[in-house]
LOKE-930037 format. One line per field, with one value per residue (C-alpha): residue in one letter; x, y, z. Coordinates in steps of 0.02 Angstrom, whole numbers. Each point is the difference from the previous one (the first is absolute). Example, Ala and Ser with C-alpha at 12.3 -4.5 7.8 and 13.67 -1.06 7.14 Angstrom:
! LOKE-930037
resn	A|S
xx	615|69
yy	-225|172
zz	390|-33
This chain:
! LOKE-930037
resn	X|X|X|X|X|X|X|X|X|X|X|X|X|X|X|X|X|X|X|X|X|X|X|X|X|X|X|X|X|X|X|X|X|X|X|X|X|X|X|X|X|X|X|X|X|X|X|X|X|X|X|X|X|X|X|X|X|X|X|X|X|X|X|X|X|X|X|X|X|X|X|X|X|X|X|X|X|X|X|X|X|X|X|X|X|X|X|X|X|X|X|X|X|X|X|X|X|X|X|X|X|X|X|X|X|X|X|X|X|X|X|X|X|X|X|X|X|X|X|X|X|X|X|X|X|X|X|X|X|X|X|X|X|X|X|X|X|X|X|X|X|X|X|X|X|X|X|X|X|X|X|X|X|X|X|X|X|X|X|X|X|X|X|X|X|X|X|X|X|X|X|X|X|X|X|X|X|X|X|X|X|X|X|X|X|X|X|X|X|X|X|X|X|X|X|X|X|X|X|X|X|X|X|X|X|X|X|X|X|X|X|X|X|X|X|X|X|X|X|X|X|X|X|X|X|X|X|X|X|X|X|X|X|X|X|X|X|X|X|X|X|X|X|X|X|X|X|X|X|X|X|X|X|X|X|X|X|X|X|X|X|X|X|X|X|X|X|X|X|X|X|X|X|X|X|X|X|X|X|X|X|X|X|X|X|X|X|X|X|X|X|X|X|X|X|X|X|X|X|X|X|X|X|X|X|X|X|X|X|X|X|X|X|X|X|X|X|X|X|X|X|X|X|X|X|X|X|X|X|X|X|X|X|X|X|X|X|X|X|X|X|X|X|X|X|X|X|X|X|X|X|X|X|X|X|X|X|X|X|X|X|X|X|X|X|X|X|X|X|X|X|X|X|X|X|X|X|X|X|X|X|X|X
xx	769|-168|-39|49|-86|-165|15|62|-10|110|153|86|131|49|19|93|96|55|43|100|110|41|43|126|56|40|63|139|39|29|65|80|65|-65|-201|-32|56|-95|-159|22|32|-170|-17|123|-120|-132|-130|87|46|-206|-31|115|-35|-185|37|108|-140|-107|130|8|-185|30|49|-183|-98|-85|29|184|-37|-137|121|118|-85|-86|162|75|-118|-10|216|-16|-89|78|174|-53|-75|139|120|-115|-6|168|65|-125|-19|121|53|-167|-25|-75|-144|-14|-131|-100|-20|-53|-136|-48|0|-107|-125|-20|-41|-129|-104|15|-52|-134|-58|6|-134|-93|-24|-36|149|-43|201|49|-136|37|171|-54|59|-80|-146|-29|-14|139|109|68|13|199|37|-90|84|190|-75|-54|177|92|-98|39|200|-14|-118|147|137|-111|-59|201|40|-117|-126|-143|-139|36|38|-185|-58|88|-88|-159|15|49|-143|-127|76|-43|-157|-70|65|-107|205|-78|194|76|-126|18|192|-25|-104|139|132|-40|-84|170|86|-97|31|211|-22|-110|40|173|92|-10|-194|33|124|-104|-147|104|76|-185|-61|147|-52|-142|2|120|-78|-192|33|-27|-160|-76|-122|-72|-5|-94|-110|-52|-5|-46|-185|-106|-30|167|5|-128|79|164|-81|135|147|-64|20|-100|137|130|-43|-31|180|72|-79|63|180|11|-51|123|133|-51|58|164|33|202|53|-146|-35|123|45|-113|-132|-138|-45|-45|-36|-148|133|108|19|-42|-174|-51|-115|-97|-182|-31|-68|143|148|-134|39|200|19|-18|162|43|-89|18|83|179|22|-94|81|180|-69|-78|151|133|-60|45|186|-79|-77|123|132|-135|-48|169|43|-145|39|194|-72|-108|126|120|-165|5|182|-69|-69|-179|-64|119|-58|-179|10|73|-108|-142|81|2|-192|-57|111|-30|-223|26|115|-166|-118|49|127|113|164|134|-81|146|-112|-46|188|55|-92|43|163|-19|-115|160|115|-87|-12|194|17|-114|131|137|-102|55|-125|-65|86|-125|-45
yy	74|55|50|-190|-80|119|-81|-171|-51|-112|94|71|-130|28|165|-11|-147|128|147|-81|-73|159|72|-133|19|181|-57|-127|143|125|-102|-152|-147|93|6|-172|45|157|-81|-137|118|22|-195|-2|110|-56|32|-82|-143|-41|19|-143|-115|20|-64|-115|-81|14|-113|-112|-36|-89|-135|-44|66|-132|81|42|46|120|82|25|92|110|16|81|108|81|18|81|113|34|32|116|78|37|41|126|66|-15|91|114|127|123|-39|54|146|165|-8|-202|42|106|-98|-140|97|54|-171|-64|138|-40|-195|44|122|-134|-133|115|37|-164|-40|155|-56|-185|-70|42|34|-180|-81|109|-71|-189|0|-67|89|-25|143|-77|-12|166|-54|-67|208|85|-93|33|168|18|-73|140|175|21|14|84|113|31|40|131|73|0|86|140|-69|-13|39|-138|-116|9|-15|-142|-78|60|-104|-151|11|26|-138|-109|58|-29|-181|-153|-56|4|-36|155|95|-53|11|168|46|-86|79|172|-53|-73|160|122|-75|-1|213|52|-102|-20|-123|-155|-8|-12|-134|-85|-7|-80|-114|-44|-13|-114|-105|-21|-55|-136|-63|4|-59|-209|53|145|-119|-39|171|67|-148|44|201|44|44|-72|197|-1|-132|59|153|-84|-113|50|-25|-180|27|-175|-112|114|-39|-187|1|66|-116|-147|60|39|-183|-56|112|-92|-168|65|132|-20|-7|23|-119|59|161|23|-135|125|-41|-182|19|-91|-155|9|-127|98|53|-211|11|162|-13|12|182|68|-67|64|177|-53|-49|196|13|132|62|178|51|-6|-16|-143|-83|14|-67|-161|-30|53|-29|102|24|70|123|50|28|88|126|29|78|95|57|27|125|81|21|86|129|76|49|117|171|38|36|-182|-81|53|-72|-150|-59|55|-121|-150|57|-4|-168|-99|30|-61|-158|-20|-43|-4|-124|-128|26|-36|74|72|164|74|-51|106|141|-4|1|175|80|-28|71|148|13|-24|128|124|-16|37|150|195|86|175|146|45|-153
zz	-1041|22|-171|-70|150|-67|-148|28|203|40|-96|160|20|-199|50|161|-88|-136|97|126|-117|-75|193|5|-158|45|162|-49|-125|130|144|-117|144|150|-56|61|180|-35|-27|146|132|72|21|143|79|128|-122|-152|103|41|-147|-61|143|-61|-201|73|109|-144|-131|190|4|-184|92|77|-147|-84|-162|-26|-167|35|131|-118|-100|93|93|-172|-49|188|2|-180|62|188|-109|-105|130|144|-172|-21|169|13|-154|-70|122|-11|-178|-80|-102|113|-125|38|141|-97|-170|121|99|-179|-64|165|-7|-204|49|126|-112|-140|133|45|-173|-52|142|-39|-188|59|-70|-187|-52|75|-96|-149|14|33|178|159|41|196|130|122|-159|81|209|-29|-80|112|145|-88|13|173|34|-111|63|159|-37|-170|83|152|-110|-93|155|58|-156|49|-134|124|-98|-151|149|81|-203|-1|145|-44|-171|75|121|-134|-126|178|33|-172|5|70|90|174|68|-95|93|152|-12|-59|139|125|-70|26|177|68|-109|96|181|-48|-68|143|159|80|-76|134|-33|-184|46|119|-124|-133|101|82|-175|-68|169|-28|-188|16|179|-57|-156|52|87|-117|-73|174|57|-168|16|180|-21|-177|-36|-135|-45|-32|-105|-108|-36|-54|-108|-132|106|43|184|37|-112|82|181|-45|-74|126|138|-116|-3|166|65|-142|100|175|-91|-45|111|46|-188|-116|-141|-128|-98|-135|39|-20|-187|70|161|-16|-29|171|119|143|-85|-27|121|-33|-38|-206|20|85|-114|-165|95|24|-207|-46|-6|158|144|-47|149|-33|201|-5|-157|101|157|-114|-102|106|182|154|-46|-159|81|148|-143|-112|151|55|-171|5|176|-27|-189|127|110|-136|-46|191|-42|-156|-6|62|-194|-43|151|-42|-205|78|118|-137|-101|119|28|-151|-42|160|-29|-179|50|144|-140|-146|-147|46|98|-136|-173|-82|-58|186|45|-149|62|164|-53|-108|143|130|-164|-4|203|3|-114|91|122|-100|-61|13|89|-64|52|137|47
């Protein structure tokens, strides 16, 4: 995956798409009647049970969205990705190769250093080859990629491959540091922060911070436009003149009194493309729905509270809360990855794409693959 997305960056659901249909082919091959109970099982759990009451609120809020049609479709491309996802969480661990793990890590480490090369040399191979020439070109790879380390990097360091594990990390961080993607460095950055806390302090304050953190996201989100607004220097704005921070915060206060109009139900799943169009926006002055027609609010907190209202959110966060609750059960170095992952993902989600594009749910999906099957993996003899 992150070698296509280097090249062509919005490829992750092709390639999620592709191998999950050969895990099931293997599956119904190996377990004939009994795979489809197989792959259900987890969605009698707690967990797998949110997470269906959540799409299923989602196809509900069709039924106030003023465009159906828009729903739909942004409605299928978000469920062809979530499928191809949980087959893949479901069924590839444990039936990969034992060199699966390291081709990938080799595979990720060979995408950053292109990534970074590429930026190095000013993009002269993508214009050689009549591509798009922009610097951000790379933001959707490098955010698969700060996705992917972390549990590649665990089930080296589990297979007493420590040293290629930290090289690993190290690539990933300089691939993100060399990029102008503002929110794969500041997942990055949260990632190993939350990461550290779960490997060095007893488990209940890694718990407690993740759980303060997943708080916080979904229950500042209506109001983070106000709050930036009222707190955030003009120095600061100045020096992230490339991240846009002024649009951003003027976004973000537009959504959020958008959510205050709808705030039981939301306006409809999927209404972000035309927000600007909404009945409960009518009234907004002309500046503010200019900042609602860009198509998301790049939060994906706040997108869920505007489409999907407060039951939108409660059902969102108690996923989230019932995942987190499934990492404190793991292993400190597990428990650690995990909560690195939900870091790194939940700082990213905070600024950054809108809530349903089918390539961050595609990587997702192959970060919690490979976390699943750091679980499943053998440690080293002396570990």
């Amino acid at each position: 995956m992150p070698v296509i997305m280097a090249l062509a960056n919005r490829s992750s659901p092709l390639v999620a798409g592709i191998a999950a249909l050969l895990f099931l082919a293997g599956t119904i091959a190996e377990h004939g009647a009994e795979a489809l109970r197989l792959i259900l099982r987890p969605l009698a759990a707690p967990l797998g049970l949110a997470a269906l009451a959540f799409l299923a609120w989602c196809l509900a809020a069709f039924a106030w969205s003023p465009f159906p049609g828009l729903s739909a479709r942004v409605f299928s491309e978000f469920v062809l990705a979530v499928i191809p996802a949980f087959l893949l969480i479901r069924l590839a661990p444990g039936r990969m190769p034992t060199w699966g793990p390291a081709l990938a890590a080799v595979g990720l480490a060979a995408a950053c250093l292109f990534i970074a090369g590429s930026l190095a040399a000013d993009l002269a191979l993508q214009q050689a080859l009549g591509q798009r020439a922009a610097l951000f070109m790379f933001n959707r790879p490098l955010l698969t990629a700060v996705l992917l380390a972390g549990p590649l990097a665990a089930i080296l360091a589990l297979r007493g491959r420590r040293l290629p594990a930290l090289a690993l990390l190290a690539v990933t961080a300089f691939a993100v540091l060399r990029s102008i993607s503002g929110a794969a460095t500041m997942g990055m950055l949260a990632g190993a922060g939350l990461f550290l806390v779960a490997w060095l302090a007893p488990k209940r304050i890694g718990i407690a911070s993740s759980a303060l953190i997943l708080f916080l996201a979904f229950a500042l989100a209506p109001v983070e436009g106000d709050i930036l607004a009222h707190v955030m220097p003009e120095a600061a704005h100045e020096r992230l003149t490339l991240s846009s921070s002024r649009a951003r915060v003027a976004i973000a206060q537009s959504f959020g009194a958008a959510v205050a109009q709808a705030p039981l139900i939301g306006s409809g799943y999927g209404t972000g493309l035309r927000f600007a169009e909404v009945p409960a926006v009518a009234d907004f002055a002309p500046e503010m729905r200019t900042m609602l027609a860009v198509g998301h609010p790049h939060n994906s907190f706040l997108q869920i509270w505007a489409e999907l209202g407060l039951v939108g959110a409660v059902l969102g966060s108690l996923a989230a809360f019932l995942g987190l609750q499934a990492a404190a059960a793991l292993p400190r170095i597990l428990f650690a990855t995990a909560l690195g992952l939900l870091g790194a993902a939940v700082a990213i989600m905070f600024v950054e794409h809108g809530a349903w594009q089918a390539w961050w749910t595609a990587g997702l999906g192959a970060a919690l693959t490979w976390l699943r099957a750091a679980c499943m993996a053998r440690p080293a003899p002396n570990e």
